[in-house]
N, C-alpha and C positions, 0 to 999 in steps of 0.2 A: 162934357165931363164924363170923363169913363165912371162908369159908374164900376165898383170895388164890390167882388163877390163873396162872398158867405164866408171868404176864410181869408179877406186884404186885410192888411195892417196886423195880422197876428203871425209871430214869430213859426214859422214850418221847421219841425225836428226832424234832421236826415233819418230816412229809411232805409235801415241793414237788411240786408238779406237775413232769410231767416235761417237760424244757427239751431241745431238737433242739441236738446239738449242732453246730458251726460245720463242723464239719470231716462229718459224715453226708454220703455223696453216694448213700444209699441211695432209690432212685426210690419213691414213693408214688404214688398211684391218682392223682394229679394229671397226674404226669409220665408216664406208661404212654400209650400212643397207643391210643384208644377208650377211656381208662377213665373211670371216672364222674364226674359233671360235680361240680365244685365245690358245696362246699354253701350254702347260702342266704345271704347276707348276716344277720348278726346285729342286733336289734333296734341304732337305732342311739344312744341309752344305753349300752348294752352296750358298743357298739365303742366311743364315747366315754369310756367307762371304762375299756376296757381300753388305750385311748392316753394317757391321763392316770397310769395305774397306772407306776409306776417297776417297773426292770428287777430281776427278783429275786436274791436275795441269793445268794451261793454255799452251800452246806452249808458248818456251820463242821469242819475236821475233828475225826476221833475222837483221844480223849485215850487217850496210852500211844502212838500208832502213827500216822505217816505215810502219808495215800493217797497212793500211785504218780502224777505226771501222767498226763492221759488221753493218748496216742499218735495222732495225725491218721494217718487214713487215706490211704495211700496214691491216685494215683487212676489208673486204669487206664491202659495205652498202647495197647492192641490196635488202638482204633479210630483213634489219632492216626498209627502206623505203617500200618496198611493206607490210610487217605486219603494219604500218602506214597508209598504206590509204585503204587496207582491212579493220582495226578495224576503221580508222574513214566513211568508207562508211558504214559501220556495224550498230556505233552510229548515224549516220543520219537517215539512214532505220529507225532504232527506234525511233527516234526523232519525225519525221515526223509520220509514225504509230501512236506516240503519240498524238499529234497535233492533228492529225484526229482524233483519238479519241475523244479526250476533245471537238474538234468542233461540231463532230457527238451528242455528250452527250448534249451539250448545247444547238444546234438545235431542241434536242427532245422536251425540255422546252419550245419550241414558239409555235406559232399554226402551222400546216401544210399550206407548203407554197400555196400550191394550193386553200385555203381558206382565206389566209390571203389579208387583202386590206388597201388603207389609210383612216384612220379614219376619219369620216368628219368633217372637220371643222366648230366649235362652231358658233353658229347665232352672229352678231355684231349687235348692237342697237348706231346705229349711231343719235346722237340726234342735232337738227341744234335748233337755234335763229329764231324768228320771219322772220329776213332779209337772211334766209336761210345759213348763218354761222355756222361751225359748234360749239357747246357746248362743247360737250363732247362721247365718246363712252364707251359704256357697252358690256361684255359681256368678257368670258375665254379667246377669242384672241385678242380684245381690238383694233378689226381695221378691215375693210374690204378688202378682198383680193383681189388684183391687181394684172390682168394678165399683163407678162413679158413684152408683145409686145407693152404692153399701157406706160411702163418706159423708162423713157434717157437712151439710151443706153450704158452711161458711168457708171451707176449706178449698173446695174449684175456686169459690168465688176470690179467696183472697189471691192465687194465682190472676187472674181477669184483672182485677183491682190495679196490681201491681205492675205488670208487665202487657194487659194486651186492654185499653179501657173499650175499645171497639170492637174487640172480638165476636160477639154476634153480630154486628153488623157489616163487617168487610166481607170483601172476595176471598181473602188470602193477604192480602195487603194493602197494608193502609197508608195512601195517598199523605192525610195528613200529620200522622204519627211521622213519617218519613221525611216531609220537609220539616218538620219541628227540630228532628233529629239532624238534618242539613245545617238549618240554620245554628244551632248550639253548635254543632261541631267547628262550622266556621267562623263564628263568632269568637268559639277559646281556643281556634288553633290547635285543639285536639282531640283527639276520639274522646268524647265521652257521652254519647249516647249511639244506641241502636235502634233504627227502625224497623226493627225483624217482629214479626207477627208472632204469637203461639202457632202460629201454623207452619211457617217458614222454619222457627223452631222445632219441631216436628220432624220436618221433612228432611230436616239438615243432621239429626240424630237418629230418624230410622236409615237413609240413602248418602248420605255424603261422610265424608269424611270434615276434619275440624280447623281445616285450612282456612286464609283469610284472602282470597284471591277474589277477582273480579266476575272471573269463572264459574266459579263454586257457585257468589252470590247468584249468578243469573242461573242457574242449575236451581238453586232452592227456590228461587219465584216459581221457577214452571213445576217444579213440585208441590210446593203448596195451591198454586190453581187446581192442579190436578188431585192431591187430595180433600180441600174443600168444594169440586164436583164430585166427589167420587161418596165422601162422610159425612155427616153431620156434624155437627158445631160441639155437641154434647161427645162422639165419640172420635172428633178430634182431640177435644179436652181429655177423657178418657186416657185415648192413648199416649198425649203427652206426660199425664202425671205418672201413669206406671213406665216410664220409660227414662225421664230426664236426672240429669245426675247432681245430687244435693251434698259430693263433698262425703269425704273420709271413706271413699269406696263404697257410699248406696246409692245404686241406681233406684229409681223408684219410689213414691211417695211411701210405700210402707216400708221398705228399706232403711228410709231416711227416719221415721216414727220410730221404728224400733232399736235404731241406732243411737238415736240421740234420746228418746226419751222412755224407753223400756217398754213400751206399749205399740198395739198396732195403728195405725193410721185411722180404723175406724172411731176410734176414743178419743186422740186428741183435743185438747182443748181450742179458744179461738186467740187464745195467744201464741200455742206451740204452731196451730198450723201459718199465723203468720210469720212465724220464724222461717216454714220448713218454704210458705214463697219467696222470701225475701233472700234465701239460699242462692236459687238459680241463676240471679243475677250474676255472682260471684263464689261457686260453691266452695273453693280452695281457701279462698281470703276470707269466708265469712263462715267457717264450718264453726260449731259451737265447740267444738272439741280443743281448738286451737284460738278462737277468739269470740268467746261468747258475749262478750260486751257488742262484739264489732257487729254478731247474729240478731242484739237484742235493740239495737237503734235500728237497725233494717227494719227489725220485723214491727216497732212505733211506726214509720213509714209506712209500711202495707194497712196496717191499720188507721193510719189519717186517709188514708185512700179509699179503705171500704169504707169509712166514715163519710167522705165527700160526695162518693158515687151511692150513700143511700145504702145499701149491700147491709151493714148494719147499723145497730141504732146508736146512737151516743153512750144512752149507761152499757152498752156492751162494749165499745170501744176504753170507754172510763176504766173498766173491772178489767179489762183486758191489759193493760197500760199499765195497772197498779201493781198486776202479779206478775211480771213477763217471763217467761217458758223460760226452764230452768233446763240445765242435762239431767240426764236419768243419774242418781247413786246408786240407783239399785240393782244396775244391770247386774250384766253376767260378769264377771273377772274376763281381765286380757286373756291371761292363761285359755280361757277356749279354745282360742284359736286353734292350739294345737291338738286338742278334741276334736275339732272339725273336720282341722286337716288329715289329722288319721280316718276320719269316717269317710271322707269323701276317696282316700287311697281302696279304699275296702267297697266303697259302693258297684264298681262294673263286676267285681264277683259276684257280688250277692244280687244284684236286680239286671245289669248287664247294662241296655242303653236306655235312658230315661224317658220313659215316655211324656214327660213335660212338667210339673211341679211335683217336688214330692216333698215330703216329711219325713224325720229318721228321728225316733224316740230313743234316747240312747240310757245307758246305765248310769252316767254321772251322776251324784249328790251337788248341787248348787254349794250347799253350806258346806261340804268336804271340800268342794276344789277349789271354794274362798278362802277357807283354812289353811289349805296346803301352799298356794299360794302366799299367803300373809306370811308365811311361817319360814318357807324359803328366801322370800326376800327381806323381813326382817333380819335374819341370822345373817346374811349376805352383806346386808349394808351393816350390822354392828362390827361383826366380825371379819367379815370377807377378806379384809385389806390386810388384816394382822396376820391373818392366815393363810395369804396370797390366793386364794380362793376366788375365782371370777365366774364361775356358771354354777348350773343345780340340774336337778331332775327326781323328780316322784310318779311315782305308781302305787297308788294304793286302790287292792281287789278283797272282796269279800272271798268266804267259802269255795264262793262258785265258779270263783273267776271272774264276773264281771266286774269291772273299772268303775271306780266309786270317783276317783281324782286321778286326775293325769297333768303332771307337769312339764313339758319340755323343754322349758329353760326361764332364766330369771326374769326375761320380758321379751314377750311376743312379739310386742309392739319394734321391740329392737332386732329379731333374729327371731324368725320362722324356722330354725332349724330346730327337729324334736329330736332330744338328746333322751327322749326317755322309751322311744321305739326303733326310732331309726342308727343311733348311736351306739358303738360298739366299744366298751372298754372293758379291763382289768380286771376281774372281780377280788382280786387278791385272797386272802383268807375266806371273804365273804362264801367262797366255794368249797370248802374243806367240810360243809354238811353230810355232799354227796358222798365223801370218799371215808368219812365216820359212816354213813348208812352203809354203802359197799361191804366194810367191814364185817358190820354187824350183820350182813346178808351170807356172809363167809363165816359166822359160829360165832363171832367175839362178842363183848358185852358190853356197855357201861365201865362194869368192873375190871373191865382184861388190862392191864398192866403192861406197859411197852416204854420205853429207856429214852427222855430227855436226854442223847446224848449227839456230840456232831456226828456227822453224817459224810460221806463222801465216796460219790461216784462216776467215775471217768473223769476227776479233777474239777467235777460239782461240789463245792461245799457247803449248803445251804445254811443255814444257821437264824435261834431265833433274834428276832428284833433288840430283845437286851443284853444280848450276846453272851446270856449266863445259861445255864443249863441246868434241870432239878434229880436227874435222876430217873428212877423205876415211877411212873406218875398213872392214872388209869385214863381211860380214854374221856371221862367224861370232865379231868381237871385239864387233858391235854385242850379239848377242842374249847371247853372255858377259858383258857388262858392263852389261846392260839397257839399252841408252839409249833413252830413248821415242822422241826426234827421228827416228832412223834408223825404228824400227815407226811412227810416223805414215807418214812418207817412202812406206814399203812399203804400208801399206794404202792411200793416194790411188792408187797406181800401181796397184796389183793390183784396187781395190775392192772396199768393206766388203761386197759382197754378197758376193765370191767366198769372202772369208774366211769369211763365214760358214756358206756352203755347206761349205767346209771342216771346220770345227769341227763341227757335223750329220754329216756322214762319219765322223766317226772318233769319237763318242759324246755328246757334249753335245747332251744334251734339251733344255733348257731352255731358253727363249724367247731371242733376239739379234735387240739393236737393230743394223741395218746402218748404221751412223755411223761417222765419223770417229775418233770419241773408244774402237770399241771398242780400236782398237790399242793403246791402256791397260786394258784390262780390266775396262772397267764395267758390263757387261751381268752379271748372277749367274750363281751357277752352284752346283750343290754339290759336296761333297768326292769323294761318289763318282763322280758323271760324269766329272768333271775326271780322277782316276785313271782311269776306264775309255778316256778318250778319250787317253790316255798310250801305253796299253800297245799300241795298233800300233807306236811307235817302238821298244818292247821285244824286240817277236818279229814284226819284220821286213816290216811292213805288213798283219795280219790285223785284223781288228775285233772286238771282243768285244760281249757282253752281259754285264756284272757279275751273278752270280748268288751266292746265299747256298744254294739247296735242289738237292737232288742226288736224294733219291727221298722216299715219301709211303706209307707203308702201312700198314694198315687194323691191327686186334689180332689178326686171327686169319691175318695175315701176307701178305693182298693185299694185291701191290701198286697205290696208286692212279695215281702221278705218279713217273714216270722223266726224269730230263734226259736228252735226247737228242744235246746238244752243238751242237746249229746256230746258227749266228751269222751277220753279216752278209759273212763272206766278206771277202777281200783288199778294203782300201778306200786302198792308200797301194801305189805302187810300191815294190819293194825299193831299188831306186837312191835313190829319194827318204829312205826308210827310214836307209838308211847316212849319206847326207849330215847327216840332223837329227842322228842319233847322235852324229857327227863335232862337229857344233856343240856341241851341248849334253854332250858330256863336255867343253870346254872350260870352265862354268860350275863345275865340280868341281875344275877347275884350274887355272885363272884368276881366274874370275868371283866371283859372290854365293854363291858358295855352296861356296866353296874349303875352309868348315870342316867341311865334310861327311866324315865319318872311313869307308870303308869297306876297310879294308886288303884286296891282295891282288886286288878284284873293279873290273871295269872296270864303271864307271857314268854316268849322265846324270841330267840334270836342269834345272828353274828355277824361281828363287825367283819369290816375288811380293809386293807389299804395296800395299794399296790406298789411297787418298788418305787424307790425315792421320793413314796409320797406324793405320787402323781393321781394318783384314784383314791378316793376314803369312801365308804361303804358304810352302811346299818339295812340288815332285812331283818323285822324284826313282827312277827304274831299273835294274835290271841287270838278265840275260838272263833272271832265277828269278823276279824279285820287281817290282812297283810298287806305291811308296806315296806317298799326299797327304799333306800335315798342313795342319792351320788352327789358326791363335790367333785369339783376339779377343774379345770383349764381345757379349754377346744382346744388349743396346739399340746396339748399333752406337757404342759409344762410342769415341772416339778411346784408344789406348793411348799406353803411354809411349817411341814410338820403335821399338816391338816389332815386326820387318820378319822379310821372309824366312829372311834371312842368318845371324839368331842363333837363338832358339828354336825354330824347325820346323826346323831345320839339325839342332841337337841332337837331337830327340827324331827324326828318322828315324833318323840314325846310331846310336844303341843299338836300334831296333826291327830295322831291317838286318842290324845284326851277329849277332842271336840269328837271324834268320830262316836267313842265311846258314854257320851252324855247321853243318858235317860234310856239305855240299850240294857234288857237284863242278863246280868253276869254269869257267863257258864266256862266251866275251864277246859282247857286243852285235853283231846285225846288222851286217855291214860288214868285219868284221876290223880294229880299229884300233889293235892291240898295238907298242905302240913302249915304251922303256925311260922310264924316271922317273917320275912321280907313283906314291904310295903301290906302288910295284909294279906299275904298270902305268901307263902314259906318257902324257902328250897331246899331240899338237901344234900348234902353230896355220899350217893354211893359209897359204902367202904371206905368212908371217913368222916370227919369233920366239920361240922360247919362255919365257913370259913367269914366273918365277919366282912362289911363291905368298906369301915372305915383301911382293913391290912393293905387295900391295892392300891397303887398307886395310878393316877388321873390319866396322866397323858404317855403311857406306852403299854402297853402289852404288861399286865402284871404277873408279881413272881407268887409262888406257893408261898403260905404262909405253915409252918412248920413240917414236918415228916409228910410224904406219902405213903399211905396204906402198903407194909407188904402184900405180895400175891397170896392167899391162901392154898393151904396145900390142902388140897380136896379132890373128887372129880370136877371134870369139868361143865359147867355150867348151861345148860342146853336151852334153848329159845324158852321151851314150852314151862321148864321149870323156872326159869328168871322170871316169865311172867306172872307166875302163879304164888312167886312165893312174896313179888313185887308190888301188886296190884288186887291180890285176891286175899291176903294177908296170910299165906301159907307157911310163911316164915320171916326170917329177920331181913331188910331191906338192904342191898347191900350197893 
């Protein structure tokens, strides 16, 4: 019996060859680097049998029991992660290399650090009011620099707060402020934050310009490394707040203080100075001038900030919140400006090149050139329109000349041009003083008698404004009632040289045609001159020099420029003096200019308007004050009728009467105190007193009954008019 081994009688399963499976990524001596070389090519039968042979079959499985699926192997990451941070350490290497590159590149463009410094900051021309207030400041930074140590100490801090919270702790730049700003930006798809430093800021306002380039930015990184190795953290700050711009043209944290809230930077409260951080962000769109709502939710912001970061306490952030910084009402009027601007014309005369901040104390009254102002633009906006009247201009000088108010036009803020220095017009009649003084410097009097009648020379025929004529009239009813006829009269007699020479005497600069025609006023002249050339008939025949600056001194309280007070000295006899007086408060009381209100004070003057109503005039005196006024149009355009008589009449009488409150009353040169008009009287030489309801408002009025014949006498000599006039020698005539 054969005896049946270990494995008879049970069914034997064919054995396949074994099949590599899909999933094996187990390396064989092929794939091993050196290992053995592949084996021969198989006879090639062989290989064509084995490509013709179909794919083998699977084992079928075992009965009773299901094989498991085979499981794929996993397949390794080690080496797919390490080529991953190999090639990104790779890209970075290069990145950086980059970087430094482009930084390297762009540093070459600056100057070498080792010669670079801060530039110095622009001289400020701080200009103050008589009563040492300040006016106005001039100059590229628009404000004097104030060191740190002298401000509220809540005031750096609310800058820090708001714009830089890690500012003593950074390099120059902060890492994480800048991806914060990354991320927001890409987040809304738009700029709306920056991750620029106080320092970066800094750098980018003292050295670059205000370009948004890539360039630039990497320019201002290696600038601010280099000035926070170079300063301190405290005179980095420092230099930022005297330097950054807070809107409406102040550079500078005291710029910004005095502009907006009438004070200096050291006083501020800790509501105004979160206003003045919350500026910088956007100094244009958030100036308080133009959108103080928009200044006053910023500057709640800087204050929830110093609240956060600790800086201050809660009840200071509460009280702070509850009043929020208001604009100054009190400042200076617009109108400054043009005070300024004339001071700062005048300053290389007088001190030359500035040795770096100064001060200019000047003559203006605050309260006068609020008045003056009020006074011109109220009249402008009731009237202006009716009267086609679109500009103005005032100069109002004491005794001595110095400028009490100066106006150069109806708004600063619109037209920087100053119509009342720089501006050349018409004086019309306004000039027929000089050529009544001429006269009188040639033997005539008050009294001298000359013929209301036409006139005509070389096919001139001048004529007055009502086109009536009165007759034999005396010189003091002619130049009260303007008539040109009688001022032609007088300048053929006297001649347009001497008049002019006259007019030169007593202060008009400006060029004069010696013609016939100037007895009308045709030759220009400006506001000021014309005032200054007034004021000998005010205080008694001196001459002035109109001056706006009184001293000049340096920051550290040298002085550079002192007025000294010299002028040109007596240019008009006192006798002469009194006579014009005499006249021309007749025009007050009589004449053109009878609606001139100054209760109480004895005054003079005369109107003027220049041909077709293009120029209207009033210079008009008392013993404290003279002031000009002009209307009229910048293109010289005719108005509607607008003369001396009505609007510049107006608007001295309210500038007058503010000037003249609580000032004790003394009268004009001459003594001419007699009873009636407003409280103090006129009378008319050699006639009549002429009641103020007989003239008429709006033209040039007519005599109201006979003019005095001439007396037949000898004739009347300087020394005796005075004496029989003034010293009661005789009858007044």
């Amino acid at each position: 019996m054969v005896a049946r081994g270990r494995g008879e009688g049970m069914r034997r399963e064919p054995v396949l060859e074994r099949q590599e499976s899909l999933f094996d990524i187990r390396l064989d001596a092929r794939d091993r680097s050196g290992g053995a070389p592949p084996p021969a090519d198989p006879p090639r039968r062989v290989r064509a049998a084995k490509k013709a042979e179909p794919p083998p079959e699977p084992p079928a499985p075992r009965r009773g029991r299901a094989e498991p699926p085979a499981r794929p192997r996993r397949r390794r990451r080690g080496p797919f992660l390490f080529r991953l941070v190999k090639w990104g350490f790779i890209l970075g290497l290069w990145g950086v290399l980059a970087l430094a590159g482009v930084i390297a590149y762009e540093a070459s463009k600056l100057p070498p650090m080792q010669t670079l410094m801060i530039p110095k900051r622009p001289p400020t021309v701080t200009v103050l009011a008589a009563d040492g207030k300040a006016l106005a400041t001039r100059g590229d930074m628009g404000g004097v620099a104030v060191p740190i140590r002298e401000l509220p100490p809540y005031l750096p801090k609310a800058f820090v707060a708001i714009e830089d919270q890690r500012f003593y702790s950074h390099f120059g730049l902060d890492p994480e402020g800048l991806a914060r700003a990354l991320v927001t930006n890409l987040t809304s798809r738009r700029l709306r934050q920056g991750g620029s430093t106080l320092t970066q800021q800094l750098a980018k306002n003292l050295f670059l310009t205000q370009e948004r380039t890539a360039s630039r930015k990497v320019q201002e990184l290696v600038l601010a490394l280099w000035l926070e190795h170079k300063f301190t953290k405290d005179e980095i700050l420092d230099l930022y707040l005297n330097r950054v711009y807070f809107g409406a043209g102040a550079y500078g944290v005291e710029a910004a203080a005095q502009r907006y809230f009438g004070k200096s930077a050291r006083q501020v409260s800790l509501a105004e100075a979160a206003m003045l951080a919350g500026l910088v962000n956007s100094p244009s769109r958030l100036a308080p001038t133009r959108n103080l709502r928009g200044a006053q939710q910023r500057a709640a912001l800087v204050l929830s900030a110093m609240r956060q970061q600790a800086m201050i306490s809660q009840d200071m952030a509460g009280a702070a919140l509850a009043r929020p910084a208001q604009l100054s009402r009190a400042g200076m009027p617009d109108s400054s400006g043009y005070v300024a601007d004339w001071v700062m014309d005048q300053m290389d005369s007088f001190v030359g090149e500035l040795p770096g901040d100064v001060t200019v104390r000047t003559t203006v009254e605050p309260a006068l050139q609020q008045a003056a102002e009020r006074a011109l633009e109220d009249t402008l906006a009731k009237s202006g329109a009716k009267y086609g009247v679109g500009q103005g201009a005032l100069v109002m000088l004491d005794t001595d000349g110095a400028v009490k108010a100066l106006i150069g036009g109806r708004s600063y803020a619109d037209s920087q041009y100053n119509r009342a220095v720089t501006a050349r017009r018409q004086p019309g009649s306004a000039f027929k003083p000089f050529i009544y003084l001429t006269a009188l410097e040639h033997g005539l009097t008050p009294d001298t008698v000359r013929e209301d009648a036409p006139v005509q020379l070389k096919g001139w025929r001048p004529e007055n404004s009502t086109h009536d004529y009165r007759g034999p009239v005396t010189l003091t009813t002619a130049l009260a009632l303007s008539l040109n006829t009688v001022s032609v009269r007088l300048t053929l007699e006297v001649g347009p040289k001497a008049v002019v020479a006259t007019a030169k005497r007593l202060g008009i600069a400006s060029a004069l045609d010696p013609n016939p025609s100037i007895a009308l006023g045709t030759s220009e002249v400006s506001v000021l001159e014309l005032a200054s050339a007034y004021t000998p008939f005010a205080n008694g025949g001196i001459g002035v020099v109109p001056h706006v600056i009184d001293t000049v001194k340096s920051a550290d309280g040298k002085t550079l420029y002192q007025r000294a007070g010299a002028g040109p000295g007596r240019v008009m006899d006192p006798a002469y003096a009194a006579m014009m007086n005499q006249m021309m408060t007749q025009t007050l009381a009589i004449g053109t200019a009878r609606r001139a209100d100054l209760p109480g004070w004895q005054a003079a003057g005369k109107t003027g308007t220049s041909q077709d109503y293009r120029d209207a005039w009033f210079v008009g005196y008392t013993a404290r004050y003279v002031t000009a006024v002009w209307l009229g149009n910048d293109d010289s355009s005719p108005t509607k009728k607008a003369s001396g008589a009505n609007l510049p009449v107006e608007i001295w009488s309210r500038v007058m009467k503010t000037a003249h409150q609580n000032v004790p009353v003394a009268e004009l040169p001459g003594g001419l105190r007699t009873a009636g008009f407003g409280g103090i009287g006129y009378g008319q030489p050699g006639g009549s007193f002429l009641p103020p309801e007989s003239v008429p408002d709006d033209r040039p009025p007519a005599v109201v009954g006979e003019a005095p014949a001439p007396r037949q006498e000898e004739p009347m000599t300087l020394d005796r008019w005075f004496v029989q006039t003034f010293l009661g020698g005789g009858q007044r005539r």
